[in-house]
N, C-alpha and C positions, 0 to 999 in steps of 0.2 A: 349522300348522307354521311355525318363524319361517325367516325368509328369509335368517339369518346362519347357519343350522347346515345343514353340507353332510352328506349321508350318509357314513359311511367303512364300504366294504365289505369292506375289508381287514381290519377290526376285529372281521367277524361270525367264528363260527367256521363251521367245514366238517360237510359230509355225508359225509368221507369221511376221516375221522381216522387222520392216518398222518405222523407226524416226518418228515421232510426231511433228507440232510444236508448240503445249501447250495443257499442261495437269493439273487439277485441280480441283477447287471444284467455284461453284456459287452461291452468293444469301447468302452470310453467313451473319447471325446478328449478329452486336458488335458493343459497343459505341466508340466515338470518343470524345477525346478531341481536338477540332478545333475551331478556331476563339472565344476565351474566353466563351465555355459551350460545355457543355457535350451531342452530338449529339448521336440520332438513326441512324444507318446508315446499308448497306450491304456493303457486298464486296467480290471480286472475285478475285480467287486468283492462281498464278501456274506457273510450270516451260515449258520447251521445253523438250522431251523426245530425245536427239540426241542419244544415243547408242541405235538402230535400235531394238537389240536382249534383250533389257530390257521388262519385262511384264509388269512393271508400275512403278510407283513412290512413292514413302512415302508424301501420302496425309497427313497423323496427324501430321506430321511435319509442314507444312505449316500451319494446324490449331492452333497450338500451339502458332507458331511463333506471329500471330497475336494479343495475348494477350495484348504485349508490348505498344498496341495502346490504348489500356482502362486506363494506368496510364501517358504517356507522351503526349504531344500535336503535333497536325499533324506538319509535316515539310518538307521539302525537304529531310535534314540530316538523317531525320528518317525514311523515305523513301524509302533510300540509302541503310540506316541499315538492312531495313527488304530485300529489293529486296537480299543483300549479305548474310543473312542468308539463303531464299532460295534456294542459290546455295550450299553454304559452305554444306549442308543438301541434296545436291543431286552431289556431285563431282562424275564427270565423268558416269554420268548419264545426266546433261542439263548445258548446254551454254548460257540460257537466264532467265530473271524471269518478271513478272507481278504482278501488285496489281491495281483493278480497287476498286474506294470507292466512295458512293454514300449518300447523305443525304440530309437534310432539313436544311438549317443554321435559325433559329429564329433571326429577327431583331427588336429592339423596334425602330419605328420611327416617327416625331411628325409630327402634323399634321402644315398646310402650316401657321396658324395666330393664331388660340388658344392654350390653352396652353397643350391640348388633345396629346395623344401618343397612338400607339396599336402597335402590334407585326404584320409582315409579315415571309411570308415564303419564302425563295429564295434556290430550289431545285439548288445541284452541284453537282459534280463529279470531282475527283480526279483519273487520270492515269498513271501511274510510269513505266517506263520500265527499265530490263537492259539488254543490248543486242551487239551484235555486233559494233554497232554505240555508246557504251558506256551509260552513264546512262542519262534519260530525264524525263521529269514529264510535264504531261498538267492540266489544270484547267478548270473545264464548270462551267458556271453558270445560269440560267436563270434569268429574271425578267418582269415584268407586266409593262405597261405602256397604258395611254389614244393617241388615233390618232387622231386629227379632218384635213377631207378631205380639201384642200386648191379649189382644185373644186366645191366642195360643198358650203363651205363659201364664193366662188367669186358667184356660182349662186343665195344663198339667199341674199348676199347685191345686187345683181340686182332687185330682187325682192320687196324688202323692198325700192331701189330708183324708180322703176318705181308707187309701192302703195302710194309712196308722191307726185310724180307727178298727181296721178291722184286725190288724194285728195286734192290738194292742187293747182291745175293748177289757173295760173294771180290773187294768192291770196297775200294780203299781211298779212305776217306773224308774232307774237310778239314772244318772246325766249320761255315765258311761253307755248303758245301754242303747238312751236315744243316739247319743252321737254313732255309736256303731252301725244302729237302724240307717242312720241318715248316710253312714260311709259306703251304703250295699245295694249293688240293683235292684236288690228286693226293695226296699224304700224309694231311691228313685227310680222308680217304674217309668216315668215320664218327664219328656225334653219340649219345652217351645221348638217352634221352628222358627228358621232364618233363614237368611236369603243374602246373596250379595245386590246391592244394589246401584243405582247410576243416578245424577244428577249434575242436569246442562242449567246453566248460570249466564245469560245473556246482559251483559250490561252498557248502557249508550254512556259515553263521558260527560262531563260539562265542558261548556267549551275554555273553559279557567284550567282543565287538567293539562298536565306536563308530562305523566307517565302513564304506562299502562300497567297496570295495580295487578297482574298475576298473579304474582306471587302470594300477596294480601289477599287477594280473592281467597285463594286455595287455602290460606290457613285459617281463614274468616269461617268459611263453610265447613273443614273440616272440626274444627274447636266444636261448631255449634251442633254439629251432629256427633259428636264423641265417640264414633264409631266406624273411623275411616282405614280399610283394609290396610293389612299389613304385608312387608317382606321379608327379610327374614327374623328368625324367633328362637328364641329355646320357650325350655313349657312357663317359665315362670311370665313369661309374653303372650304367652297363649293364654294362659290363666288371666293374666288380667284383660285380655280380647273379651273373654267369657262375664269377667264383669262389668265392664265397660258395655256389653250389650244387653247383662240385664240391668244394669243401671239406665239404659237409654233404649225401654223395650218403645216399635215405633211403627205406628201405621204410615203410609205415603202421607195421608194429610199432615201427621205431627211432622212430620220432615220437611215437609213443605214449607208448613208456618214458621218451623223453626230457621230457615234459611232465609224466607222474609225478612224476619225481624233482626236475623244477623246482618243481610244486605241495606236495610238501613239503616245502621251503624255504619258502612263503610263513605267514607268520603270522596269528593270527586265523581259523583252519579249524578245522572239529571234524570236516569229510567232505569229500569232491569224488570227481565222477564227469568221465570224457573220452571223448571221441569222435572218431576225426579219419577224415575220408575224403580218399585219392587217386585224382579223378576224371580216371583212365587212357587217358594217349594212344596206348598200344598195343592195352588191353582196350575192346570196348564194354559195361564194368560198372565199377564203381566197387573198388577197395579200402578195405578197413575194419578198424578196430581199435578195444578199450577197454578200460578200463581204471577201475579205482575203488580208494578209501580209507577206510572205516568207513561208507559208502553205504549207504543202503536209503531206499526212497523215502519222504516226506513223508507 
């Protein structure tokens, strides 16, 4: 036997002949050049095993392939590029390929009145397919945001008008004195509650897109919720947090619809799916809402 020819067992065929519909590797680490910086990310990666009597597949191929990703910036294009490499790398072995990519996108963003700035994290995901139905790519992204219950805020201003009444019953009043009433716990006796909350934005491209629209996503969703957590603040930021959430008091459904109608304003979709949870300071369960637009899954 010569001593340069290594066995490849992945080459024998099986005893137990049966197609596959993806085969691969998951969890791999590699940077990504995405939305101007150089992300940590995983990704998963693999073809469809269709000739039944194959034993497996050329895994290091697919790991190889992925290198291309640490010098170029994410794209659609590029996207394309890898999904056809891993076929071209498995001819007549698989008919379809994947690439799932996952990371953290860092954002600096300012705070709502001073001149303060910090960084957020907005966890995404990236899924490429090519397959039968030709080539597609979706987009996830999450983001935080505050909810104040509009039930909560109609019962504490009951509350706060009935403590005037009672403090103040067949009295007459001067502006000075309301205002004071209103500057003192005694007056406001009662607060709405709020809650931080989440919502994932799942959207399929057209196949006419060139980019993947993050960034546009995140400031789409946030604009349309006007209520999207902050980092750092002095009070005059805080202060307007406080009005910004009672100007935008929000049940999950209102957040929902409102993310809808934002998502079809953005351009380059053929679908998108939402989901927003308000994880409830009054309930010990969560509230939930959703919502889609030509969806069906991948």
């Amino acid at each position: 036997m010569n001593a340069l020819t290594l066995p490849d067992i992945a080459g024998q065929t099986t005893h137990y002949p049966q197609p596959l519909d993806w085969v691969g590797m998951s969890a791999i680490a590699l940077p990504l050049l995405f939305a101007g910086q150089r992300i940590n990310a995983r990704a998963d990666a693999g073809v469809s095993l269709d000739d039944g009597g194959a034993r497996g597949i050329h895994m290091s191929r697919l790991y190889l392939a992925l290198q291309t990703l640490e010098a170029e910036s994410l794209s659609p294009m590029l996207l394309r590029q890898m999904l056809e490499q891993f076929l071209d790398n498995h001819v007549q072995l698989s008919n379809s390929a994947y690439l799932d990519l996952r990371g953290e996108a860092l954002l600096n963003r300012p705070a709502l009145v001073s001149p303060l700035a910090g960084w957020k994290a907005y966890p995404f995901e990236v899924r490429a397919r090519q397959d039968s139905r030709g080539f597609h790519v979706e987009l996830q992204v999450q983001l935080d945001y505050s909810s104040t219950c509009p039930c909560s805020a109609a019962l504490a201003r009951q509350l706060i008008q009935q403590r005037f009444s009672d403090d103040f019953a067949n009295q007459h009043l001067s502006h000075q004195e309301v205002l004071a009433w209103l500057g003192s716990t005694q007056g406001i006796l009662a607060t709405p509650h709020s809650q931080r909350s989440t919502a994932t934005l799942q959207v399929r491209l057209s196949p006419q897109a060139d980019d993947l629209p993050l960034i546009e996503l995140i400031d789409r969703a946030e604009r349309a919720l006007g209520t999207a957590v902050q980092t750092a603040v002095k009070r005059a930021d805080e202060q307007a947090f406080a009005l910004a959430n009672g100007q935008n008091l929000m049940f999950c459904e209102d957040a929902a619809r409102r993310l809808h109608s934002a998502l079809l304003l953005q351009s380059g979709l053929s679908a998108f799916s939402l989901r927003v949870v308000h994880a409830e300071s009054l309930h010990a369960h969560d509230a939930v809402a959703a919502s889609s637009w030509n969806w069906s899954p991948a």
